[in-house]
C-alpha positions as CSV (number, residue, x, y, z in Angstrom):
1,X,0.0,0.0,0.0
2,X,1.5,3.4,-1.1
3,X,0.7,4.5,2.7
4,X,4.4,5.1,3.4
5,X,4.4,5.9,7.1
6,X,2.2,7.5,9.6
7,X,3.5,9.8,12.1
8,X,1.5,10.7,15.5
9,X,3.7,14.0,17.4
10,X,1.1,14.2,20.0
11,X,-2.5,13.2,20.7
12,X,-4.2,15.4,18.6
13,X,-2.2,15.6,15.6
14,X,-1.7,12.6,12.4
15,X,0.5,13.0,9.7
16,X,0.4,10.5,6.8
17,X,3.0,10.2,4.0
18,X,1.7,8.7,0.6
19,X,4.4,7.4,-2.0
20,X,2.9,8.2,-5.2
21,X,3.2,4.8,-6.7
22,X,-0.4,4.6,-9.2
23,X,-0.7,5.3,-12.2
24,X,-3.2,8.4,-12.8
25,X,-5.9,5.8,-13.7
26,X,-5.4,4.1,-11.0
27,X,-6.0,6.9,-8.9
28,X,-8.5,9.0,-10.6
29,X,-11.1,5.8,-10.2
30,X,-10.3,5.8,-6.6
31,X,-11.6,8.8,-5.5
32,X,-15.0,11.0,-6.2
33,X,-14.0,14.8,-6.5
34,X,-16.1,18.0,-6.0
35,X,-16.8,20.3,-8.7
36,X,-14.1,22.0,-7.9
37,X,-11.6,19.7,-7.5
38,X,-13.0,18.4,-10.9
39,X,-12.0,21.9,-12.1
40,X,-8.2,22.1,-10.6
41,X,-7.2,18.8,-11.4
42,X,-8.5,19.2,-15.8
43,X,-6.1,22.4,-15.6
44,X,-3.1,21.0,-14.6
45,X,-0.5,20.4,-17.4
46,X,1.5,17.5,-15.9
47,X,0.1,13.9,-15.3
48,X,2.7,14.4,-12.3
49,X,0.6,16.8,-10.7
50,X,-2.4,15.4,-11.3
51,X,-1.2,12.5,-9.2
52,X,0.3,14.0,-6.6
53,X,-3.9,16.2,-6.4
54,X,-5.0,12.7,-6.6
55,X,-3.0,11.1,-4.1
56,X,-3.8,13.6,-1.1
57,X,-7.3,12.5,-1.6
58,X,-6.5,9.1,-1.2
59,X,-3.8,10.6,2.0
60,X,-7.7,12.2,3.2
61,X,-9.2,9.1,2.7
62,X,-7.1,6.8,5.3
63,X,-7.8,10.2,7.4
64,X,-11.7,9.3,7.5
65,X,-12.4,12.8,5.3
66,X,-13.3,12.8,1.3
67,X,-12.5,15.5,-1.1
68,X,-16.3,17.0,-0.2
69,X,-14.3,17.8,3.4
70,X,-11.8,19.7,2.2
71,X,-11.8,23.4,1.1
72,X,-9.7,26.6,0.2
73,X,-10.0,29.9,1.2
74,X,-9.0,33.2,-0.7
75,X,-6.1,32.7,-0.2
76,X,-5.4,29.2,-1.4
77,X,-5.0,27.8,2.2
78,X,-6.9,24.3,3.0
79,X,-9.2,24.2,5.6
80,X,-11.3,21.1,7.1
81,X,-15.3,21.2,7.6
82,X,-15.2,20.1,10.7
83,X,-12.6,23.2,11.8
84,X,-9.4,21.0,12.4
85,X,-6.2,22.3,10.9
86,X,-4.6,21.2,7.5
87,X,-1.6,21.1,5.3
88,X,-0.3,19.4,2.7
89,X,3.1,19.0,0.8
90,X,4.0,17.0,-2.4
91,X,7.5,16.9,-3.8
92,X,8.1,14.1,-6.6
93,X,6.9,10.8,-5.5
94,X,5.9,11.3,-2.2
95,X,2.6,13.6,-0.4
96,X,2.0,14.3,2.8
97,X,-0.6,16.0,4.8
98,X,-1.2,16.9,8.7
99,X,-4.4,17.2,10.6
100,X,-4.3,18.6,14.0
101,X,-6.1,21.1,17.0
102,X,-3.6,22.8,16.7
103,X,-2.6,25.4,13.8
104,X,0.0,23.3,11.8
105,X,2.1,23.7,8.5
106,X,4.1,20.6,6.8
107,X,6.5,20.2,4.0
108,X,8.3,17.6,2.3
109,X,11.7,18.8,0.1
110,X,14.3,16.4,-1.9
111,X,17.5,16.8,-0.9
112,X,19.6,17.7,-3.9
113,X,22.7,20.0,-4.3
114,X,20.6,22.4,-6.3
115,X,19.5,24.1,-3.1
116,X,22.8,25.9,-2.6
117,X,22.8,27.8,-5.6
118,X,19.4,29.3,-4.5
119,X,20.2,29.5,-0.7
120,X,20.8,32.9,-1.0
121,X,17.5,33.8,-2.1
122,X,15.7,32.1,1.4
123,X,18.8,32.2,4.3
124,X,19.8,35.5,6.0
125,X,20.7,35.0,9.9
126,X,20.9,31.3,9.4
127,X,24.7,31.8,8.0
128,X,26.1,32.4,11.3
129,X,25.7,28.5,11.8
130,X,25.9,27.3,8.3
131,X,28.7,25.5,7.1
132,X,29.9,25.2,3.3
133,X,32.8,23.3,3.7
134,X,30.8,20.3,5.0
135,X,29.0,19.6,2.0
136,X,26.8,16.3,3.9
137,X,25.6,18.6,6.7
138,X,24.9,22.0,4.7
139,X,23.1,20.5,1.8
140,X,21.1,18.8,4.9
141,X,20.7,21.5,6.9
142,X,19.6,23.8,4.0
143,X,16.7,21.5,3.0
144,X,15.4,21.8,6.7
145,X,15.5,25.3,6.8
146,X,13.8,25.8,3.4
147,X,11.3,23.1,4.7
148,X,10.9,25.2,7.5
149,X,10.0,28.5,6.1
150,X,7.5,26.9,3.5
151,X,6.0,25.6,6.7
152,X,6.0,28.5,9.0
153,X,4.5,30.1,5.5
154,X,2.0,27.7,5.0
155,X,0.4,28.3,8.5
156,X,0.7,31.9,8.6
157,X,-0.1,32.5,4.2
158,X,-0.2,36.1,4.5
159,X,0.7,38.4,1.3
160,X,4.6,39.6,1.9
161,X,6.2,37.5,4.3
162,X,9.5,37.4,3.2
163,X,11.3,33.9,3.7
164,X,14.7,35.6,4.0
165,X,13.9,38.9,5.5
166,X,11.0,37.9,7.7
167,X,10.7,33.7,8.8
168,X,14.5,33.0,11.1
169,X,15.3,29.7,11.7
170,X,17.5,29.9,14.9
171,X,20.6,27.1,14.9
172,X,19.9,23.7,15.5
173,X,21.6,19.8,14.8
174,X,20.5,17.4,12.7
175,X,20.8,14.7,15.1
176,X,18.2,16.4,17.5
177,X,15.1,16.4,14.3
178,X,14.0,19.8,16.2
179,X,14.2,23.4,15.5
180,X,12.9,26.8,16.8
181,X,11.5,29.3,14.0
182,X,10.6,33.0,15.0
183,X,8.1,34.8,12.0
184,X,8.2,38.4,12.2
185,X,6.6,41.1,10.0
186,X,6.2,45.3,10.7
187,X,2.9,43.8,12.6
188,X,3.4,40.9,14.6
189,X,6.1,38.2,16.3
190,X,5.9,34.6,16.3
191,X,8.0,31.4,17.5
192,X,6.9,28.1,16.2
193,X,8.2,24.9,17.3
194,X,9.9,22.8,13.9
195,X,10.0,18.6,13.8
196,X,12.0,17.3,10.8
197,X,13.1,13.7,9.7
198,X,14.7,12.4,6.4
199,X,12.2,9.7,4.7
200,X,14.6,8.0,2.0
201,X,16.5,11.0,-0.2
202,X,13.7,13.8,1.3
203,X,13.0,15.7,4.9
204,X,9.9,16.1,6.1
205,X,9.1,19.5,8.0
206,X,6.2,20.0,10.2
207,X,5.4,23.2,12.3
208,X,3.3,24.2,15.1
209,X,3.1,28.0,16.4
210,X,4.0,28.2,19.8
């Protein structure tokens, strides 16, 4: 079963990570989509997203929910009928969503060497701990802390949050799987607690504000 592993942080929250294993027949049979859904999934381009839509309904389906459960608001953020928290990630063959009481954000990033040349673009204070010359560790490290800003992002989804200028990830180890992320805008200051783990050639990012 392309269920790949379920994770329980605490007593209230599930998260579930699908390997995106079916073909897009195979899935599209399996699940019964709202108009909308209908709608989202004919626009997409690549048979790879379409899987990956498709397989976080079937990730909503070992949840208890269906697609009918499930909507967006303005701003593109998922939301739950029955007011629990969602998020979702998909990155290649793998999807992943939370559900939690608690306001939640999750993300799932390959690790590849490509992230240095962008790191730039998404790290500011997080330098001062960073370390090039160990090529293991910072490629690593990198892919946690751009995991963690798309999560921090994900729960907050406001226009304008900068991930370099705004979201800090403070230092942390690898070996711990636990970081502390602060979020703050003109407006407003945030700390959110950060849980990562590899799965295969990926880490898996999952925030809660504090």
């Amino acid at each position: 079963m392309p269920l790949y592993k379920t994770i329980h942080p605490n007593s209230s929250t599930q998260i579930l990570v699908w390997h995106i294993t079916e073909s897009f027949s195979d899935l599209v049979q399996d699940v019964i989509l709202n108009e909308n859904s209908r709608a989202r999934l004919q626009s997409m381009k690549s048979q790879m997203q379409q899987r990956a839509f498709l397989s976080v309904r079937k990730v909503l389906q070992q949840a208890g929910y269906k697609d009918f459960d499930l909507y967006y608001d303005a701003f593109g953020k998922p939301h739950l009928q029955d007011g629990k928290y969602i998020s979702i990630t998909h990155s290649h063959e793998f999807s992943a969503v939370i559900i939690s009481d608690q306001s939640a954000g999750i993300d799932m990033e390959l690790q590849r060497e490509k992230i240095s040349r962008i790191a730039n673009k998404f790290c500011n204070t997080e330098w001062e701990y960073l370390t090039p010359q160990n090529k293991g560790e910072y490629i690593q490290k990198l892919t946690v802390i751009w995991g963690v800003k798309e999560a921090v992002f994900k729960i907050k989804n406001q226009k304008g949050i900068s991930f370099k200028n705004h979201i800090q990830v403070h230092p942390f180890e690898l070996e711990t799987k636990t970081a502390l992320a602060t979020l703050t805008t003109a407006n407003f200051k945030q700390q959110f607690a950060i849980f990562f783990e590899p799965i295969d050639d990926f880490t898996l990012v999952y925030a809660f504000e504090k």
